[in-house]
C-alpha positions in Angstrom: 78.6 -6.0 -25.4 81.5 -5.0 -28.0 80.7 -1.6 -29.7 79.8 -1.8 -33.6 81.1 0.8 -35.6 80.1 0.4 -39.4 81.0 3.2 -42.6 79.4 2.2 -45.4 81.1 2.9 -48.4 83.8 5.4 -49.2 84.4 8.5 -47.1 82.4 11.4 -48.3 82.0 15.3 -47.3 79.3 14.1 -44.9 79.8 10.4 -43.1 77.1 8.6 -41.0 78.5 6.0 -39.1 75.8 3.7 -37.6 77.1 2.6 -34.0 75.7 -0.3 -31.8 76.0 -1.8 -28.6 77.5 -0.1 -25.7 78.8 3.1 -25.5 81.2 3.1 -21.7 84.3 2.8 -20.3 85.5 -0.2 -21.7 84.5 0.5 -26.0 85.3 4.7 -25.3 88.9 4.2 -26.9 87.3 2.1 -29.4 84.9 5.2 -30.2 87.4 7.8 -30.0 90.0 5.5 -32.5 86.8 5.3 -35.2 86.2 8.6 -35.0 89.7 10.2 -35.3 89.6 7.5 -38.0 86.6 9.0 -40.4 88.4 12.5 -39.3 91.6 12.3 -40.7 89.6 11.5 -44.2 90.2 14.6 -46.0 87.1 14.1 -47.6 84.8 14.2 -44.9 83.6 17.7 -43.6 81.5 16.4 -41.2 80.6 12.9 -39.5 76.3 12.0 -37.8 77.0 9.2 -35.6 73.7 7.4 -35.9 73.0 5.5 -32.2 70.0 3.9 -33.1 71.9 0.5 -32.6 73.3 1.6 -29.3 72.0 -0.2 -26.2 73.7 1.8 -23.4 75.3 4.6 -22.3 77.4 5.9 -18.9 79.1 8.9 -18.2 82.7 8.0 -19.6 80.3 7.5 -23.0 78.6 10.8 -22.7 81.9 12.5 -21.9 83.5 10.7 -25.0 81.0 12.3 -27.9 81.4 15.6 -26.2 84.9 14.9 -27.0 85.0 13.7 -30.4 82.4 16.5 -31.1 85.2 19.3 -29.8 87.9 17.0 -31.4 85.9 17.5 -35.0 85.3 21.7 -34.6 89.5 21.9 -33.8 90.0 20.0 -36.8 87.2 22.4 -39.0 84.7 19.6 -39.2 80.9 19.0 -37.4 80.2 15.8 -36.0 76.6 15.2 -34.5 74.7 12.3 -33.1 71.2 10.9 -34.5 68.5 8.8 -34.0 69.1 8.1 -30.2 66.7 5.6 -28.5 65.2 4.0 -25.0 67.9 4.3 -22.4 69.9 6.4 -24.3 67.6 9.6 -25.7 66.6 9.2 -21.9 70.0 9.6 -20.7 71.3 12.6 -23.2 67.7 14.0 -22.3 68.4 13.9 -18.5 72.2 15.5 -18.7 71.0 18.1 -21.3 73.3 16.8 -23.5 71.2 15.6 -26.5 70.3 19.5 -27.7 74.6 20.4 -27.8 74.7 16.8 -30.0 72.2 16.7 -32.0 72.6 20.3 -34.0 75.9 20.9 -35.9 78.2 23.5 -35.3 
């Protein structure tokens, strides 16, 4: 399943970027691209990636919002993910993940 990646309207201090699909090895780049994308707005201080639309999740995901979350502190911003459901809550829950990506910092 392609990964979604919507911004509605124009970049402001805080961005949430609604995401769907799924989130693995094959739509990472895609991820990271977005996401460097909304960062280089000078606008935006900080970005929620809301994953309520997002279906599934591996490793190579997991390790890819760690990323962009480290990418958006060296860059001065906060990035943090919201509304995560099913497979995926289950999944951050499991790795003890969700509590780094859910609070900003």
């Amino acid at each position: 399943m392609p990964l979604t990646f919507l911004v509605p309207g124009a970049p402001t201090a805080t961005v949430t970027a609604t995401i769907g699909g799924e989130i693995d090895l094959a739509t990472v780049p895609e991820l990271r691209g977005h996401v460097d994308e909304v960062l280089a707005e000078t606008a935006v201080t900080g970005i929620v990636l809301d994953l309520s639309e997002v279906t599934f999740l591996d490793s190579t995901g997991i390790g890819a919002l760690i990323n962009c979350r480290s990418r958006a502190h060296q860059a001065g911003k906060t990035l943090r993910v919201a509304n995560p459901r099913g497979l995926v809550r289950e999944v951050l829950t499991l790795t003890n993940v969700l509590p780094m990506l859910t609070t900003e910092a």
